[in-house]
TORDONU-177764 format. One record per residue: x, y, z of N, C-alpha, C in turn; residue number from 1. Coordinates in steps of 0.05 Angstrom, whole numbers. Atoms other than C-alpha are relative to their C-alpha. Layout:
BEGIN
      n_u      n_v      n_w     ca_u     ca_v     ca_w      c_u      c_v      c_w   seq
        X        Y        Z        X        Y        Z        X        Y        Z   NUM
...
//
This chain:
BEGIN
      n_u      n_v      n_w     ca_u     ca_v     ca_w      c_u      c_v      c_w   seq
       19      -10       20      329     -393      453       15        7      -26     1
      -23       -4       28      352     -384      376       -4       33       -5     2
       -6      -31       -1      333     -301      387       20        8       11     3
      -24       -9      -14      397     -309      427       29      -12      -13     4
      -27       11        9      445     -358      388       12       18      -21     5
      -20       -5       16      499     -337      338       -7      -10      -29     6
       12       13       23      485     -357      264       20      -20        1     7
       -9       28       11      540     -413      260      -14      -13       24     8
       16       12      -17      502     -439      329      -34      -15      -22     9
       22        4       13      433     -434      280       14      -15      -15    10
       -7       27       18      467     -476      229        1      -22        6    11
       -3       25       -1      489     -527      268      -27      -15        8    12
       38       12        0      406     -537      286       -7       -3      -27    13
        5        0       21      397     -527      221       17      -33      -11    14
      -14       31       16      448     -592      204      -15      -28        5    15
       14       15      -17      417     -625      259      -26       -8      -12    16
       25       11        9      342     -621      227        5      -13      -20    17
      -12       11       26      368     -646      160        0      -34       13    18
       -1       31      -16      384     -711      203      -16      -14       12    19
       32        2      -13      321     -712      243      -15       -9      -27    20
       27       -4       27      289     -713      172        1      -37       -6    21
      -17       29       17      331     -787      154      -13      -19       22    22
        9       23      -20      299     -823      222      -26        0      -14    23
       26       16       -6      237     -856      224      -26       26        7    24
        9      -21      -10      202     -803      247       -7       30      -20    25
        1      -25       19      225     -745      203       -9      -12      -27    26
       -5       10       32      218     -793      136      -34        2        4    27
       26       -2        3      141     -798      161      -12       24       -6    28
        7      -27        2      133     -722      170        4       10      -23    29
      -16      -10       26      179     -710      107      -30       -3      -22    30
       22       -2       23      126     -746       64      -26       11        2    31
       25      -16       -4       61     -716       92        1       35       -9    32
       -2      -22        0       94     -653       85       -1       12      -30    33
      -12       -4       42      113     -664        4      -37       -2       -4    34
       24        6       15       39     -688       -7      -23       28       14    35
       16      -30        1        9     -622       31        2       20      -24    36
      -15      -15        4       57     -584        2      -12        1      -44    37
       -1        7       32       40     -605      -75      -26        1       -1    38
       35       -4        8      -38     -598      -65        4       39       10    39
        3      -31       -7      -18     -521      -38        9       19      -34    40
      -19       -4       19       33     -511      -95      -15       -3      -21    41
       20       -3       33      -14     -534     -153      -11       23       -5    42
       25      -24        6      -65     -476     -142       24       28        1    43
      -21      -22       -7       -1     -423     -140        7        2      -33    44
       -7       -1       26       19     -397     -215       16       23        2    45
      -27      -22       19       76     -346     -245       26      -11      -11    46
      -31        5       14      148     -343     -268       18       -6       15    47
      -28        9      -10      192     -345     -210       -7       -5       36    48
        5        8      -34      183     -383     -136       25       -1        9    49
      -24        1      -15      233     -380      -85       -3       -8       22    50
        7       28      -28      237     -431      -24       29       18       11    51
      -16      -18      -15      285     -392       33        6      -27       25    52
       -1       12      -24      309     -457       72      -10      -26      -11    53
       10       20       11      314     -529       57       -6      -33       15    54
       -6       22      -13      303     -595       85       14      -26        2    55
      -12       28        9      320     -648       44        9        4      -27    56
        0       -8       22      341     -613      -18      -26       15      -17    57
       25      -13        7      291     -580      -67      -26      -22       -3    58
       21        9       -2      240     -626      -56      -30        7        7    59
       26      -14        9      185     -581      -50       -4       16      -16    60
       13      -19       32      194     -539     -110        1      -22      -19    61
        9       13       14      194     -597     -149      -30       -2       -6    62
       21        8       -3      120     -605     -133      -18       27      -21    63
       14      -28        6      110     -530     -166        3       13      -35    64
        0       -2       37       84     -513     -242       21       25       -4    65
      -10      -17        6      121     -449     -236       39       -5      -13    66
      -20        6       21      184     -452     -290       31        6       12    67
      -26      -14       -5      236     -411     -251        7      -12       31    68
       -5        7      -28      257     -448     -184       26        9        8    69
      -16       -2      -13      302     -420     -132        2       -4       28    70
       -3       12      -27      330     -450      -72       30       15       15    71
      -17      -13      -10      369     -411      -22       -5       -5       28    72
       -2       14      -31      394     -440       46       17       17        9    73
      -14      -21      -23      420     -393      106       15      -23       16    74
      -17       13      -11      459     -461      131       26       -1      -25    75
      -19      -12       13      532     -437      107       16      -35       -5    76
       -8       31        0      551     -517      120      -13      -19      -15    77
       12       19       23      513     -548       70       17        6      -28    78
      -16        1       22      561     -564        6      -13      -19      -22    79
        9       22       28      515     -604      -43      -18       34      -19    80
       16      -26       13      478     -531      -64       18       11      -20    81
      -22      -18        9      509     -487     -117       11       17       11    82
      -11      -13      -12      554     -447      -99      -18       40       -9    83
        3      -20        2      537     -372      -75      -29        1        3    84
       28        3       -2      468     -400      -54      -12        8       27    85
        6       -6      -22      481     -387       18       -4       38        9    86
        8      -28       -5      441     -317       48       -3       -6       24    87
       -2       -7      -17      429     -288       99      -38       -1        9    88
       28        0       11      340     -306      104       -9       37        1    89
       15      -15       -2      322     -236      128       22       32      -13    90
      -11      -24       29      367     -194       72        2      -21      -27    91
       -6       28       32      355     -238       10        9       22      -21    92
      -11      -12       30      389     -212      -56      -17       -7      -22    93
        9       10       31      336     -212      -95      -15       28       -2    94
       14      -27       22      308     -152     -130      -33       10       15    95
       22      -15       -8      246     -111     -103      -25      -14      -18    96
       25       14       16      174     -142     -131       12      -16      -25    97
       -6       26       21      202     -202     -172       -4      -25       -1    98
       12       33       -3      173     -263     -144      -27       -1        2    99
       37       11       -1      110     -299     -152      -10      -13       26   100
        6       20      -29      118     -341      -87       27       -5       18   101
      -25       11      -15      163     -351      -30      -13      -13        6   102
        3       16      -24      162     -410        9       13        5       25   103
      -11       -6      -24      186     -417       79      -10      -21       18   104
        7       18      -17      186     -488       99       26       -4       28   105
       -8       -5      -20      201     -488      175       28       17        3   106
      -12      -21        0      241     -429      159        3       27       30   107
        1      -24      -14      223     -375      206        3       -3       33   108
      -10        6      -22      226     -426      271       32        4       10   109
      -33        2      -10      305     -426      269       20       28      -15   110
      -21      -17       -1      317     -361      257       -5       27       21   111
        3      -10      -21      327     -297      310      -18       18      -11   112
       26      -23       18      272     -249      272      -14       -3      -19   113
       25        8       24      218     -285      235      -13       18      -15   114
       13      -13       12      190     -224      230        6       22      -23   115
      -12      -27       23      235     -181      187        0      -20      -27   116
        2       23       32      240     -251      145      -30       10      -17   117
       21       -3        7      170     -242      132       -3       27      -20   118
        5      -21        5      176     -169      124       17       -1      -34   119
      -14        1       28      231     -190       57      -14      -15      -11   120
       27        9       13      176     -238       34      -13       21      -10   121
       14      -23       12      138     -179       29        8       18      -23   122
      -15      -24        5      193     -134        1       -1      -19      -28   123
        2       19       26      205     -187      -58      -18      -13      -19   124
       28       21        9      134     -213      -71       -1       29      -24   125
       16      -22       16      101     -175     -133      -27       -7       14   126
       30      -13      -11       32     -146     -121      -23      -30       -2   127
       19       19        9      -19     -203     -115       19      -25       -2   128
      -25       21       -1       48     -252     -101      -15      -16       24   129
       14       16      -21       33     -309      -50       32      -13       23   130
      -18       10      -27       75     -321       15       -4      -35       16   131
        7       23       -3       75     -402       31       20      -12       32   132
       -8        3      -25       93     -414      116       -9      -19       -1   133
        4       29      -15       99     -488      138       16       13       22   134
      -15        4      -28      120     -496      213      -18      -19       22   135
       10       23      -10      108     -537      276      -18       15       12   136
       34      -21      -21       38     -510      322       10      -10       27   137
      -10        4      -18       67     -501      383      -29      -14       27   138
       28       11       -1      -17     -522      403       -2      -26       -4   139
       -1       33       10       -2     -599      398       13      -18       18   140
      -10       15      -18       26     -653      424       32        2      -11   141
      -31       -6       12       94     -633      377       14       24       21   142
       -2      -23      -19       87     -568      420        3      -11       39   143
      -11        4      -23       92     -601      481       23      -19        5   144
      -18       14        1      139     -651      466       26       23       -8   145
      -12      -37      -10      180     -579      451       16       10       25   146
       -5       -7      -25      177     -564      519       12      -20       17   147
      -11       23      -15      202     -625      549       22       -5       -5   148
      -23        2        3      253     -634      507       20       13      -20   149
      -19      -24        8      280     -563      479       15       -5       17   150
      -23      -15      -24      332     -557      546       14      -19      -24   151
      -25       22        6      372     -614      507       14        9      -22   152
      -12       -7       17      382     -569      449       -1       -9      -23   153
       11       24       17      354     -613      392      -12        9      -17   154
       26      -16       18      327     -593      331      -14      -30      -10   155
       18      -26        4      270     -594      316       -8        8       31   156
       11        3      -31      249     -595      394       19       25        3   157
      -11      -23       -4      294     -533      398      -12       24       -8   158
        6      -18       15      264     -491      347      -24       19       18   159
       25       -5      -11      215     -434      368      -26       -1       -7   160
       21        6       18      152     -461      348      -21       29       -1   161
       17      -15        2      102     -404      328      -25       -7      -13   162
       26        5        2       29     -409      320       -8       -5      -24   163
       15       -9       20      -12     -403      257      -15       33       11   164
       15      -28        3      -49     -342      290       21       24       -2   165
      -25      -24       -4       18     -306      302       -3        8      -24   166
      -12       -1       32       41     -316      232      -26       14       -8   167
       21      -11       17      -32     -295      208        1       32       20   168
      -10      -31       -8      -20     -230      252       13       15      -15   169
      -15      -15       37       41     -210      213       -4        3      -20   170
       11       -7       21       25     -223      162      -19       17      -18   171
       24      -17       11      -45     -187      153       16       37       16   172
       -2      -19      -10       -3     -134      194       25       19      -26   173
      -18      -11       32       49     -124      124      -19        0      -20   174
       15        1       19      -12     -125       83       -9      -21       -8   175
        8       29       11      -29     -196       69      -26      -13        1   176
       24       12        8      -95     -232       53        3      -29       10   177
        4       29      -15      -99     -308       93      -17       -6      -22   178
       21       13       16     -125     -348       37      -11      -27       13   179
       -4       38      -12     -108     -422       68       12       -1       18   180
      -20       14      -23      -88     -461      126        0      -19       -1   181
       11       34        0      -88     -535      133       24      -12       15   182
      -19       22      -19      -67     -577      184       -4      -26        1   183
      -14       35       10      -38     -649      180       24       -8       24   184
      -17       20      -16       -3     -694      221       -7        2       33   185
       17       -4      -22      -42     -702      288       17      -22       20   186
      -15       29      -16        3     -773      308       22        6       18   187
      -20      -14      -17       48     -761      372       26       -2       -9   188
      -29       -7       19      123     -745      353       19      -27       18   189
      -16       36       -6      147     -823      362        9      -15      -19   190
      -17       21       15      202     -859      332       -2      -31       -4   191
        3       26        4      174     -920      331      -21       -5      -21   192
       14       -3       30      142     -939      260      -20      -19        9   193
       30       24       -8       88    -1003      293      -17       31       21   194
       16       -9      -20       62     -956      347       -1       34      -22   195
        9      -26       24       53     -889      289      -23      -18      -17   196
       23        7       24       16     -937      238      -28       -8       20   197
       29        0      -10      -35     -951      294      -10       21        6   198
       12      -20        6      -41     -886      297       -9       20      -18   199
       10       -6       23      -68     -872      233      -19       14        3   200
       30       -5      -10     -140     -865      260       -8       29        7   201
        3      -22       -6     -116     -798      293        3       21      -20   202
       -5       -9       22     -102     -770      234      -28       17      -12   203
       20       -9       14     -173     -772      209      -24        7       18   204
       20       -5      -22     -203     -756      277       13       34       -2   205
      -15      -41        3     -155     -691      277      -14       16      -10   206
       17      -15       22     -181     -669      216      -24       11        6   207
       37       -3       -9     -252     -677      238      -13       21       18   208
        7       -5      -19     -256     -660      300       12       29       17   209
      -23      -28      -14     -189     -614      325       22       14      -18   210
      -25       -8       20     -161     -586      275       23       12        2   211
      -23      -22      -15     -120     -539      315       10       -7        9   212
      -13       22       -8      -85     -586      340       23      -16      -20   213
      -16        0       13      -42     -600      289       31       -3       11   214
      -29       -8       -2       29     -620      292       10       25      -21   215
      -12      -19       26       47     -577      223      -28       12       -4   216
       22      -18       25        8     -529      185       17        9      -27   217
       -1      -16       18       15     -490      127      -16       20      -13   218
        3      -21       14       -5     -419      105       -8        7      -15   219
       -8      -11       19      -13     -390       53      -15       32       -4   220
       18      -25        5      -32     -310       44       15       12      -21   221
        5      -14       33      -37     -264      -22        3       29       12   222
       -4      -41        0       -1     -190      -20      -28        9      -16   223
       19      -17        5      -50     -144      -24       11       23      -23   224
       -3      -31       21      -52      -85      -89       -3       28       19   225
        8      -21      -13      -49      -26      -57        3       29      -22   226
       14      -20       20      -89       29     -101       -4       24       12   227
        1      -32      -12      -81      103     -104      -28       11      -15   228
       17      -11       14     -149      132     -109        4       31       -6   229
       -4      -33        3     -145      209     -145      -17       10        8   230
       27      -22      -17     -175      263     -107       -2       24      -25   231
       12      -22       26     -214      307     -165       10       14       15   232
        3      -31       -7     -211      381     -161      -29        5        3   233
       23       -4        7     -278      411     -140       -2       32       -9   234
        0      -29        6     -293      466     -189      -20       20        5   235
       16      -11      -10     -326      526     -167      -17       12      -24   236
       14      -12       11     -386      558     -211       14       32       -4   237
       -5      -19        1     -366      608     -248      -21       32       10   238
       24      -11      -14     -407      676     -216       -7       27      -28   239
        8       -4       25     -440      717     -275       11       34        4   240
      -25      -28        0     -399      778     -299       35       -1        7   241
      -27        6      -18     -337      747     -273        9      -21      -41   242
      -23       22       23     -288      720     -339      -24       10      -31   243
       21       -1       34     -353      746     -397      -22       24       11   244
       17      -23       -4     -406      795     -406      -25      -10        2   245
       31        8       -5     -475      796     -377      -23       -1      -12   246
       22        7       21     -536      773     -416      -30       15        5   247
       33      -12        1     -595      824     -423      -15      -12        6   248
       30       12       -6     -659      811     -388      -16       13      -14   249
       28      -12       14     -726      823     -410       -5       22       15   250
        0      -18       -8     -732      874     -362       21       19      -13   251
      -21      -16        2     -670      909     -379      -13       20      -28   252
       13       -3       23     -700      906     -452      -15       24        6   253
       24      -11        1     -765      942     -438        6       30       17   254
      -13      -26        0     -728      999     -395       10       20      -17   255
       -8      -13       26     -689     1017     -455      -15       14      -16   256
       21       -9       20     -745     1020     -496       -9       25        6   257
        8      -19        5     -777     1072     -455       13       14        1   258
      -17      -15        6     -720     1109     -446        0       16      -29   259
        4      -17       36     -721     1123     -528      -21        9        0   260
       28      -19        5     -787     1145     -529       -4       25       18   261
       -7      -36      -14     -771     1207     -476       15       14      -16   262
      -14      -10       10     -721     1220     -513      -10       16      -25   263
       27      -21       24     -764     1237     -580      -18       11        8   264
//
């Protein structure tokens, strides 16, 4: 399990999917994943996105209007990145509320505490920031293909696949808002490119019919504002004679009066 490997162990899965991506197989998933990924990414706006984990290079912040792209990979063996790019996913060096968007494509499967990752998503997002999870649905035929042939140690078939409902757990459990989900790629996880294109069909039966079923999904939920309402003071009535002097009644009046007239 990768809650038990070593991080240079996680890398070398991590080198491994990179290569998975270049077969037949991964090049089909790769592109379904760019053309989700760029209908999620349009509706997302600010100054600065940050993708935590890469596949094939920045090929999904390309897809994104936002001006300021940053790409930061936790595999220490990758040398085409700038240098000083490699982190650690769940201590990122980036500044408290300063991003508009993380991504986190199949990020959080290959590493030992998705959930603290999540929790620096949080820590980094500004208020009303948007958190963007792709991964595989362990609910599929990707998910059982998983199970058959994780013992071999194989990424992606290694990785630990987690749900969509998990992820939407955490998430709404650090404050987060589920705006979107969408699932894509329904065709069983086969290297053979004649026996995938006849399976096209399932694709648009998926959709229809099982959506949950999904090999991939993707995410997306909106930090919540969190507003301090002020508690008034409640002030008490002042009680009469208390802070001023008391205002003659008409009675009081008409006592007086006779008072003076005994008097003469």
């Amino acid at each position: 399990m990768i809650t038990k490997l070593r991080r240079c162990e996680i890398n070398v899965f991590r080198h491994d999917l990179r290569g998975w991506y270049n077969r037949p197989l991964g090049q089909q998933l790769l592109a379904e994943e760019r053309q989700q990924m760029e209908r999620v990414l349009a509706n997302l706006f600010g100054y600065h996105i940050l993708q935590v984990g890469c596949l094939l290079g920045d090929d999904l912040l390309a897809y994104s209007r936002i001006p300021h792209k940053v790409l930061l990979d936790p595999d220490a063996t990758r040398r085409t990145l700038i240098p000083g790019a490699y982190v650690y996913p769940d201590s990122l060096p980036i500044a408290t509320d300063s991003v508009d968007v993380v991504l986190l494509p199949h990020t959080l499967e290959f590493e030992r505490n998705p959930h603290q990752i999540l929790r620096e998503a949080d820590r980094v997002l500004i208020p009303e920031g948007h958190v963007v999870v792709m991964g595989f649905n362990p609910w599929s035929l990707w998910g059982m293909a998983s199970l058959l042939r994780g013992r071999k140690r194989k990424a992606p078939w290694c990785a630990n696949f987690l749900s969509p409902n998990r992820i939407r757990d955490w998430v709404e459990l650090l404050g987060f808002d589920v705006v979107r989900v969408e699932h894509f790629f329904f065709r069983p996880p086969l290297q053979h490119r004649a026996i995938m294109a006849r399976c096209n069909l399932m694709e648009r039966l998926g959709s229809r019919f099982w959506p949950r079923l999904s090999g991939v999904y993707i995410l997306v939920a909106k930090k919540r504002v969190t507003t301090i309402t002020p508690i008034k003071e409640r002030w008490r009535k002042a009680r009469p004679g208390v802070g001023g002097l008391v205002q003659p009644t008409t009675r009081g009046r008409a006592v007086s009066s006779q008072s003076s007239g005994e008097v003469k």
